[in-house]
N, CA, C and O atoms as a CHARMM CRD file, in Angstrom:
* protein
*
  268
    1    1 UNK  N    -53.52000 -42.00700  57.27200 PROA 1      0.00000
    2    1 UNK  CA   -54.89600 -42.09500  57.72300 PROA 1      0.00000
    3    1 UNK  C    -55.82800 -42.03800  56.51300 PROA 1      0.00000
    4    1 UNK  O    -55.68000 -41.04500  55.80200 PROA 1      0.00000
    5    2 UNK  N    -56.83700 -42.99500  56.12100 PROA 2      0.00000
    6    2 UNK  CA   -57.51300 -42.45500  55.58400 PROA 2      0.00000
    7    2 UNK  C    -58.59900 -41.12400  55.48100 PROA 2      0.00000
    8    2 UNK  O    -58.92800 -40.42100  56.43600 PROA 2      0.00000
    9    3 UNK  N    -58.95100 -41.01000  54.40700 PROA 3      0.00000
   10    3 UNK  CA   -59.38900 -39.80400  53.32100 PROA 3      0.00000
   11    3 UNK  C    -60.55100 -39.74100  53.79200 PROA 3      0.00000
   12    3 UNK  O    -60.92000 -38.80300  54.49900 PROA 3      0.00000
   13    4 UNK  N    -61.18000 -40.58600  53.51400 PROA 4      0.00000
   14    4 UNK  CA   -62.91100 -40.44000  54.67500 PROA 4      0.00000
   15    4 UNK  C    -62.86400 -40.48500  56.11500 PROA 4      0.00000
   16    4 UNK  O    -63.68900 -40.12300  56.95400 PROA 4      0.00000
   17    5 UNK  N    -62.05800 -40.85400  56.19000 PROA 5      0.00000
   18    5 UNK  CA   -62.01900 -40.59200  58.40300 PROA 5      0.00000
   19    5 UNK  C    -61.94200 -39.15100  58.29300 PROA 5      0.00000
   20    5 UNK  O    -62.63100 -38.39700  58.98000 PROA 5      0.00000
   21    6 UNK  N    -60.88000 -38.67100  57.19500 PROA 6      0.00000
   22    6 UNK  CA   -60.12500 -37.20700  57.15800 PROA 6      0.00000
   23    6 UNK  C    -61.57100 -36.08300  57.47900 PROA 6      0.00000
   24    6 UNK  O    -61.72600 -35.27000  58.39000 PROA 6      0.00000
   25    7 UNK  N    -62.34300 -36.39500  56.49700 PROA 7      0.00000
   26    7 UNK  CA   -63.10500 -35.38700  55.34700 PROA 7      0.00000
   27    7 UNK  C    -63.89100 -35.51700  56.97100 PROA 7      0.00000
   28    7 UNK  O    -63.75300 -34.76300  57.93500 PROA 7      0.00000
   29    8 UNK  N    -64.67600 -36.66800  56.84900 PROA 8      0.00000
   30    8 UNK  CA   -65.64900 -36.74200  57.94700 PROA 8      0.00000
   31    8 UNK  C    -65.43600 -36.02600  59.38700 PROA 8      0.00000
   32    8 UNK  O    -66.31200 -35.47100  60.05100 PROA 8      0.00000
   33    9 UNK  N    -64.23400 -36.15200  59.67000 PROA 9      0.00000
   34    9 UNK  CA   -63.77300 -35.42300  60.96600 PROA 9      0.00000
   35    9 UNK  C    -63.63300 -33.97200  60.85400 PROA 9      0.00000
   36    9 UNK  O    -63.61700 -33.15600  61.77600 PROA 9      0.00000
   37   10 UNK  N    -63.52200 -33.74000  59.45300 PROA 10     0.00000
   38   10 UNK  CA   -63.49000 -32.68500  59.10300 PROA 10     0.00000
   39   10 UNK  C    -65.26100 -31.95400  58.97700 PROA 10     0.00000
   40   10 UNK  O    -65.32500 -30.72800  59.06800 PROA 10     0.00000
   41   11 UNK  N    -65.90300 -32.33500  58.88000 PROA 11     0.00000
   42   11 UNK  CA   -67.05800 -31.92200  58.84700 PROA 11     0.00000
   43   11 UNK  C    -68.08000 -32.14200  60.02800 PROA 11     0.00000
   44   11 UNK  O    -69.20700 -31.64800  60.07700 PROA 11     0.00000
   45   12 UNK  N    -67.48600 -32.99300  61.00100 PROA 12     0.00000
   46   12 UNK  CA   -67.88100 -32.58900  62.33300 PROA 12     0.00000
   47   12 UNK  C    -67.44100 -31.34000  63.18800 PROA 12     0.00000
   48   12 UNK  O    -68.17100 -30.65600  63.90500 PROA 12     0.00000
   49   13 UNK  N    -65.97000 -31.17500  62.93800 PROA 13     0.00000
   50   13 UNK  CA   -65.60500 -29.97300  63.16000 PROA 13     0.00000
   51   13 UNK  C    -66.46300 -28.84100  63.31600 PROA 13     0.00000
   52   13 UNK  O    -66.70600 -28.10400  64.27200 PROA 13     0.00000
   53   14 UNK  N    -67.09900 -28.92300  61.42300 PROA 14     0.00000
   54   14 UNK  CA   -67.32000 -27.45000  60.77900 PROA 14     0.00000
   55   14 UNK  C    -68.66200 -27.52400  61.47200 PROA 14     0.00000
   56   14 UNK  O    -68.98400 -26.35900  61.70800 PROA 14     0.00000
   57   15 UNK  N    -69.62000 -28.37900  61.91900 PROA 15     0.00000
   58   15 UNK  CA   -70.53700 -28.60100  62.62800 PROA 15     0.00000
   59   15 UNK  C    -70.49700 -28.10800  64.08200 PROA 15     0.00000
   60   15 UNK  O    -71.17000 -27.18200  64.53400 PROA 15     0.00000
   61   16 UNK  N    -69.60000 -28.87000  64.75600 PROA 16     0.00000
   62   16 UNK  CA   -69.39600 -28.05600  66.10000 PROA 16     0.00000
   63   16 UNK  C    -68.75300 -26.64300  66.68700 PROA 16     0.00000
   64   16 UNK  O    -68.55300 -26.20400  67.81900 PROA 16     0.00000
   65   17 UNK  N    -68.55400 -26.20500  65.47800 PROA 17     0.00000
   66   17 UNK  CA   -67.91100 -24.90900  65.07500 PROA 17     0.00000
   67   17 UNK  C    -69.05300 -23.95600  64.98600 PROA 17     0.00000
   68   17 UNK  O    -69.00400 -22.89100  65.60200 PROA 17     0.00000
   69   18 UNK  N    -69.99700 -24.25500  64.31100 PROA 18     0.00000
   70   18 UNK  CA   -71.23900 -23.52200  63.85800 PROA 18     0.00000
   71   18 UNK  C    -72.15900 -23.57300  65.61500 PROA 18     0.00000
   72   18 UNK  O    -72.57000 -22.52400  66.11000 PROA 18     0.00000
   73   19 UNK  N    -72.36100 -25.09600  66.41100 PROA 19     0.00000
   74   19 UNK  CA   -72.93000 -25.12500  67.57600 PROA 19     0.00000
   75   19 UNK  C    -72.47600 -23.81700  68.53700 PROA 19     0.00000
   76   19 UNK  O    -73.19500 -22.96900  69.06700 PROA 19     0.00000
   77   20 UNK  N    -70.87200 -23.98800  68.56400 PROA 20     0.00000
   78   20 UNK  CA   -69.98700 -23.41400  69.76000 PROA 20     0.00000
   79   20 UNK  C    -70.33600 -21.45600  69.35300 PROA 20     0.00000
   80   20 UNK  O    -70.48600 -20.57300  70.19700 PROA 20     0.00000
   81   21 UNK  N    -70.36900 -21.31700  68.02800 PROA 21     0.00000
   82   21 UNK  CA   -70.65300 -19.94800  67.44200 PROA 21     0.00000
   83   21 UNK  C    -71.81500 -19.79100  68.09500 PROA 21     0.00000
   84   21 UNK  O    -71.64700 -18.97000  68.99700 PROA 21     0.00000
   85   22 UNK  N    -73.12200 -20.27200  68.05300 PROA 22     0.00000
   86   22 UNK  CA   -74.44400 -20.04700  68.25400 PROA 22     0.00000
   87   22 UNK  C    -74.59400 -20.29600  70.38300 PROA 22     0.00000
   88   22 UNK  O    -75.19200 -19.59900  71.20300 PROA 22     0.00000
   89   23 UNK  N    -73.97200 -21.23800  70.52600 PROA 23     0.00000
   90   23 UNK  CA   -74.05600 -21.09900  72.30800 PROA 23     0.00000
   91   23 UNK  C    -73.20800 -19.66400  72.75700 PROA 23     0.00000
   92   23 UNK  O    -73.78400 -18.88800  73.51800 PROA 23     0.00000
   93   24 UNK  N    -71.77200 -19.32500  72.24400 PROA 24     0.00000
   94   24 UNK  CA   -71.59800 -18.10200  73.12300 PROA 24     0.00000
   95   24 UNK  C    -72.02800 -16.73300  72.67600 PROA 24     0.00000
   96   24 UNK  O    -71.68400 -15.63400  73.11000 PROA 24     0.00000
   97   25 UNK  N    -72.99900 -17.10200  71.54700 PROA 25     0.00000
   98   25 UNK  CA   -73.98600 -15.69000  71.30600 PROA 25     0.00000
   99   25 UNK  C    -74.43000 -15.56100  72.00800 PROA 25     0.00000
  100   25 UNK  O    -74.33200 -14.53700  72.68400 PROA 25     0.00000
  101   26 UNK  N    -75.31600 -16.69300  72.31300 PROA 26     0.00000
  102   26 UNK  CA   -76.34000 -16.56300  73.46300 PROA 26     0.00000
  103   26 UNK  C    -76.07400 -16.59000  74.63600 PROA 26     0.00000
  104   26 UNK  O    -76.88500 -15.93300  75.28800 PROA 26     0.00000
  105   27 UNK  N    -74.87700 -17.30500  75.54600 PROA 27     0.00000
  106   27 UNK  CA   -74.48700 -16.88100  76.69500 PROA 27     0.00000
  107   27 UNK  C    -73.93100 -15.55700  76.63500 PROA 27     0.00000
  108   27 UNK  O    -73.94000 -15.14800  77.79600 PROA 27     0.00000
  109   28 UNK  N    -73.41800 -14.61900  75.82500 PROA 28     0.00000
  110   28 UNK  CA   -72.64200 -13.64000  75.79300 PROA 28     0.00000
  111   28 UNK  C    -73.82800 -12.31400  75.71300 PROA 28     0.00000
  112   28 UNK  O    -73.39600 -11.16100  75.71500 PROA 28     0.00000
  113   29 UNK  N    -75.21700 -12.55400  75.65000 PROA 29     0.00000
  114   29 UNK  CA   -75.72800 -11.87700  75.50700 PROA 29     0.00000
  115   29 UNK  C    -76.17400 -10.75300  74.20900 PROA 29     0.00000
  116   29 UNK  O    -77.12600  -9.97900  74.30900 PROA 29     0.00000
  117   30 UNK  N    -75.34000 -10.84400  73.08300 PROA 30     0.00000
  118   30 UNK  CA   -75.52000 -10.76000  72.14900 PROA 30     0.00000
  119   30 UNK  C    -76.72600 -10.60200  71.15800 PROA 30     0.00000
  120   30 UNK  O    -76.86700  -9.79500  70.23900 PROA 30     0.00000
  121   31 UNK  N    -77.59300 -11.64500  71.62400 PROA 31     0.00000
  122   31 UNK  CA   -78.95200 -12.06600  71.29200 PROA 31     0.00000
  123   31 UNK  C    -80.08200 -11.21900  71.19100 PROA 31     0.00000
  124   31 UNK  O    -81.07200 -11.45600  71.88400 PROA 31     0.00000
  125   32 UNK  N    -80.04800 -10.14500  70.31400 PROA 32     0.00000
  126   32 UNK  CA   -81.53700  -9.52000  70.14100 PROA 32     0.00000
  127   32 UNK  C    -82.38200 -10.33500  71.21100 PROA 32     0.00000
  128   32 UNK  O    -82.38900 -11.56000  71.33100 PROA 32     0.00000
  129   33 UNK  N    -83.14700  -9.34300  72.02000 PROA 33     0.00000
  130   33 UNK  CA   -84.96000 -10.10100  72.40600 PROA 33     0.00000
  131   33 UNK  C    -85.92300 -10.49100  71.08000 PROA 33     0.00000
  132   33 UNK  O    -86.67200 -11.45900  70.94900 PROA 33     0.00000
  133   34 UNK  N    -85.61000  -9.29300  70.06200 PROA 34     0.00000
  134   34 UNK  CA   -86.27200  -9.94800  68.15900 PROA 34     0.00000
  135   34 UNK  C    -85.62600  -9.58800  67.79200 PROA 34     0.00000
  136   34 UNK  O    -85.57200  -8.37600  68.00100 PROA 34     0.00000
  137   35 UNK  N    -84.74700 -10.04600  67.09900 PROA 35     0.00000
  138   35 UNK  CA   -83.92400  -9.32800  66.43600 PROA 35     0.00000
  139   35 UNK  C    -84.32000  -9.67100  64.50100 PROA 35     0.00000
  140   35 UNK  O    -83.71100  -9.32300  63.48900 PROA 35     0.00000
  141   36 UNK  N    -85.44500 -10.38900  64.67200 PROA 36     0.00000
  142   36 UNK  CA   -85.95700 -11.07300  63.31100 PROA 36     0.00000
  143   36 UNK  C    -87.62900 -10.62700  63.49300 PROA 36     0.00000
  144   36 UNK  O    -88.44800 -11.06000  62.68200 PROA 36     0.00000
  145   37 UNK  N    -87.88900 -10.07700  64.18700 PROA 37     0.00000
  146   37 UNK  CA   -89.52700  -9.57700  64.17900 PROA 37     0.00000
  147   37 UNK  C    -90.04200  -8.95600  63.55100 PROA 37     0.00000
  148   37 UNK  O    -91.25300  -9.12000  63.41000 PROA 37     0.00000
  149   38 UNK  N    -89.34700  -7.92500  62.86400 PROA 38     0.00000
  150   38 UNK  CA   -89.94600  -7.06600  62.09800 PROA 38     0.00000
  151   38 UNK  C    -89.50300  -7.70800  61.03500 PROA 38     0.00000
  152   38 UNK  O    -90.33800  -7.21200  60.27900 PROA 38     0.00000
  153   39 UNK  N    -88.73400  -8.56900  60.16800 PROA 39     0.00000
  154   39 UNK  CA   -88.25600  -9.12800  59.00000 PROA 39     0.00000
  155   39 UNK  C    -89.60300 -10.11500  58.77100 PROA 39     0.00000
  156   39 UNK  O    -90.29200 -10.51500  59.70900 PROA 39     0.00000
  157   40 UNK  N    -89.92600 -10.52700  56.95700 PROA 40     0.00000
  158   40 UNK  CA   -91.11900 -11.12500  56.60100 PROA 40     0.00000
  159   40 UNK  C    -90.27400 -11.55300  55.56000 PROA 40     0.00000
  160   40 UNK  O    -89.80600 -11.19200  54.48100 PROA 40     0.00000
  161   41 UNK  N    -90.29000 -12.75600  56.60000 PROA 41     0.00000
  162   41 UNK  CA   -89.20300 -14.22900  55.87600 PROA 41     0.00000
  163   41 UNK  C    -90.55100 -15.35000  55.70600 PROA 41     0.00000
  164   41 UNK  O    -91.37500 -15.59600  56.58700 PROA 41     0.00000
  165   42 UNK  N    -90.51800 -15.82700  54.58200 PROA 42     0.00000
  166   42 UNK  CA   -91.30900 -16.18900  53.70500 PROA 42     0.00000
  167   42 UNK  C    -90.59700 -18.61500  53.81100 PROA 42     0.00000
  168   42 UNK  O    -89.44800 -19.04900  53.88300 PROA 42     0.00000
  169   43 UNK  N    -91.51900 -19.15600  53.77900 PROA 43     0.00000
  170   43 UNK  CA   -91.18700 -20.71500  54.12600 PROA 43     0.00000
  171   43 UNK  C    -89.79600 -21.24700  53.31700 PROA 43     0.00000
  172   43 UNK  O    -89.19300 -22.26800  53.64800 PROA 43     0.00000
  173   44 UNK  N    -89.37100 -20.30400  52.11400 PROA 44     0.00000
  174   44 UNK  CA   -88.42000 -20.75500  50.99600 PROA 44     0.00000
  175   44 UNK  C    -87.42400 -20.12400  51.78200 PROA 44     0.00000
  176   44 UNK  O    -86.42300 -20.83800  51.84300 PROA 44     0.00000
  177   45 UNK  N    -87.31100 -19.04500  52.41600 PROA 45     0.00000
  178   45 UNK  CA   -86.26400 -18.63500  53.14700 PROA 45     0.00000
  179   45 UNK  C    -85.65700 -19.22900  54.26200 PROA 45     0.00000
  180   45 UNK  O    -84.43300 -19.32400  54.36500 PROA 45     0.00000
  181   46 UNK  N    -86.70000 -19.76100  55.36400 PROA 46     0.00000
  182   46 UNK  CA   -86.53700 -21.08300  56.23800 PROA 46     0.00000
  183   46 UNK  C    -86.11900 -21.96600  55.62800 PROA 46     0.00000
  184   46 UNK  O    -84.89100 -21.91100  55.67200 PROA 46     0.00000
  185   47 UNK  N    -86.58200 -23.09600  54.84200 PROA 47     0.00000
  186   47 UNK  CA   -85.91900 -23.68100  54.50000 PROA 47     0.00000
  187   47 UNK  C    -84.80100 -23.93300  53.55200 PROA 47     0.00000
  188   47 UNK  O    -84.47300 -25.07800  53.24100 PROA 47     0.00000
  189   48 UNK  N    -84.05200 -22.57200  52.96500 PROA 48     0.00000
  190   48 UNK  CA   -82.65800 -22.47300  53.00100 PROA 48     0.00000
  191   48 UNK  C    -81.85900 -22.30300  53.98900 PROA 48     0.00000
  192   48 UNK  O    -80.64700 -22.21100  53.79300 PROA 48     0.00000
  193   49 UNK  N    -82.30900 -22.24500  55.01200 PROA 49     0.00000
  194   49 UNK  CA   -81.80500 -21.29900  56.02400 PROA 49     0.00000
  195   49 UNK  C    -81.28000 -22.83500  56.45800 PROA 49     0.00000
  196   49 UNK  O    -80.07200 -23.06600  56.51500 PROA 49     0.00000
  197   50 UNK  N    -82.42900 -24.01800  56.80600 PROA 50     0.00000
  198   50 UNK  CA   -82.57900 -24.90400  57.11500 PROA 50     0.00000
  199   50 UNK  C    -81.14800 -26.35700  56.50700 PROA 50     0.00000
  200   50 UNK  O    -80.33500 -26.99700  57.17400 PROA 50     0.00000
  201   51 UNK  N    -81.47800 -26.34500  54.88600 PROA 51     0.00000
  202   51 UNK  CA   -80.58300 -26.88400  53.81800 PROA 51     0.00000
  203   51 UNK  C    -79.32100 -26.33800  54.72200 PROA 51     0.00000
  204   51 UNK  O    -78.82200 -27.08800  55.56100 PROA 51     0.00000
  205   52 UNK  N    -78.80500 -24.95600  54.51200 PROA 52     0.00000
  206   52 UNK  CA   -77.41500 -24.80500  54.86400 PROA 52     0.00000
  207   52 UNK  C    -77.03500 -25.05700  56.20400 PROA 52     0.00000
  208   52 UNK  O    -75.85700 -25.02900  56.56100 PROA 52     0.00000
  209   53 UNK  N    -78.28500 -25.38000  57.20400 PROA 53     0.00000
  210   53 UNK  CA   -77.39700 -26.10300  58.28800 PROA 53     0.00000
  211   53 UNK  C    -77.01500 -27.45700  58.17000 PROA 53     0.00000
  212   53 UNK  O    -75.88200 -27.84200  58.46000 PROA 53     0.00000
  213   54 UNK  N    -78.04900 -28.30800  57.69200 PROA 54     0.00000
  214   54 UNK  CA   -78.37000 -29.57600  56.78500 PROA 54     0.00000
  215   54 UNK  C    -76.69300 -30.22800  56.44600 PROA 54     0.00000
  216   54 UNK  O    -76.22600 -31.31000  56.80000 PROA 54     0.00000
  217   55 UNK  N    -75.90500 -28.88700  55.46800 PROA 55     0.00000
  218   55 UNK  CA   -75.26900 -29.75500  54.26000 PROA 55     0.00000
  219   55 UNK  C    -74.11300 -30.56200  55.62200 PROA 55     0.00000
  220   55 UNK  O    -73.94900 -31.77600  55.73600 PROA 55     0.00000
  221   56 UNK  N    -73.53300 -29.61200  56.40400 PROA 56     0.00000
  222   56 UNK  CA   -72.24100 -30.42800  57.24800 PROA 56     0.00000
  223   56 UNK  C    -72.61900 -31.95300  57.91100 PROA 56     0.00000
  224   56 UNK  O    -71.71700 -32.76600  58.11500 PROA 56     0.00000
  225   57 UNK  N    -73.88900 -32.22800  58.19300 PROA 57     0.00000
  226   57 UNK  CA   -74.64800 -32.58500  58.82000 PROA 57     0.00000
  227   57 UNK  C    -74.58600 -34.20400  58.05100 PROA 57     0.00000
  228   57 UNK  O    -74.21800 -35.35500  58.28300 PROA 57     0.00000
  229   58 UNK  N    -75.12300 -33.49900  57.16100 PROA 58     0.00000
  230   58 UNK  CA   -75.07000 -35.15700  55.96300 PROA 58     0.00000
  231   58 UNK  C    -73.66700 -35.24100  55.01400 PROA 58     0.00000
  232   58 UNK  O    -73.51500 -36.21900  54.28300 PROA 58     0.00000
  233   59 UNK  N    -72.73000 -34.24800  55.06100 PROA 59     0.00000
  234   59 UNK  CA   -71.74900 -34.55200  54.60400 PROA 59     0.00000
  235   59 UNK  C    -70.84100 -35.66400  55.46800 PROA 59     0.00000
  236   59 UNK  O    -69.74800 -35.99100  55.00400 PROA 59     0.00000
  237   60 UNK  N    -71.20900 -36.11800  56.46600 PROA 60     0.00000
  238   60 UNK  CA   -70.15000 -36.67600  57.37200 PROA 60     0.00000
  239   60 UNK  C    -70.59600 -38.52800  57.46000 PROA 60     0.00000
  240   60 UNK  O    -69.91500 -39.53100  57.67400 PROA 60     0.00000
  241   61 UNK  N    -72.31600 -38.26700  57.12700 PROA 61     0.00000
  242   61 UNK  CA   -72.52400 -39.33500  56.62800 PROA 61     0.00000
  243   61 UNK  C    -72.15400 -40.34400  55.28100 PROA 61     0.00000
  244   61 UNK  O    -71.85200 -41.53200  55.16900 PROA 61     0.00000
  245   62 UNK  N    -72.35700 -39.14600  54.27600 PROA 62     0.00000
  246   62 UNK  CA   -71.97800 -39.69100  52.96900 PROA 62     0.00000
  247   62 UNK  C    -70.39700 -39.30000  52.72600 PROA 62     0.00000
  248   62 UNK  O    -69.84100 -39.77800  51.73800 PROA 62     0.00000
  249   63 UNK  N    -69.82200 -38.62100  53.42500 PROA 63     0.00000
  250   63 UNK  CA   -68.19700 -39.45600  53.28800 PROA 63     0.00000
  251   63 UNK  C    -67.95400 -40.42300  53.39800 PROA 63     0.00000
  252   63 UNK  O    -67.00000 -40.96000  52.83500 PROA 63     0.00000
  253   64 UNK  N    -68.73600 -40.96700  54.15900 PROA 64     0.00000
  254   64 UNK  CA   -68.11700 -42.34600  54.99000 PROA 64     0.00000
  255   64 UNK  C    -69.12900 -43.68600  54.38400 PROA 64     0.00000
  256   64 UNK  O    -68.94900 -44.86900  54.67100 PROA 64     0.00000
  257   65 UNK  N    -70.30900 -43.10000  53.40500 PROA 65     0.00000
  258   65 UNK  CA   -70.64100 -44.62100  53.03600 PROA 65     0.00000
  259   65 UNK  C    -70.12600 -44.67700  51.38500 PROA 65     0.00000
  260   65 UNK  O    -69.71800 -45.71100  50.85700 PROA 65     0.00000
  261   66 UNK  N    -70.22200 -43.45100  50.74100 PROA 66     0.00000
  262   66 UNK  CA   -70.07600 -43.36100  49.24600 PROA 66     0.00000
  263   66 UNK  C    -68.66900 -43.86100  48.65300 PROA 66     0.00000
  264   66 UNK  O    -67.68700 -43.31200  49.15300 PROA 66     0.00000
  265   67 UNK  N    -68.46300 -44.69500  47.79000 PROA 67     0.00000
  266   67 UNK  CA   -66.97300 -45.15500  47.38500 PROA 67     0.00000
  267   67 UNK  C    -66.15900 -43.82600  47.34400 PROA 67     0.00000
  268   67 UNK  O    -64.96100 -43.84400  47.05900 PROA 67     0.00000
C-alpha cells in the first residue's frame, strides 16, 4: 500500500481520536459547568490551543499532495 494513503489514514485516525476523546467527556459528564472561568488565557494561548488542533487536520492534506 502506499506511504501517503498510510500516513494520511493515519492522521485521520489521530483526528477522530481527539473528536471521540472530547464527545464522551461530554456525554459522560465529566465537563466542568467552568471549568476555565477563573483562568486568564490571553489570544496567544487560544491560538496555540487552536494550531495544535490545526496540525492533524492539515497533515492529511499535505501527505497526500507534497512529493
Amino acid at each position: 500500500m502506499d506511504t501517503k494513503i498510510m500516513l494520511s489514514a493515519t492522521w485521520v485516525v489521530a483526528t477522530l481520536i481527539y473528536l471521540y476523546g472530547d464527545v464522551l467527556r461530554i456525554c459522560s459528564g465529566d465537563l466542568a459547568k467552568k471549568p476555565m472561568s477563573d483562568m486568564n488565557l490571553n489570544q496567544y494561548v487560544w491560538l496555540g490551543l487552536a494550531v495544535l488542533m490545526l496540525i492533524p487536520i492539515l497533515m492529511v492534506i499535505l501527505n497526500l499532495v507534497m512529493p
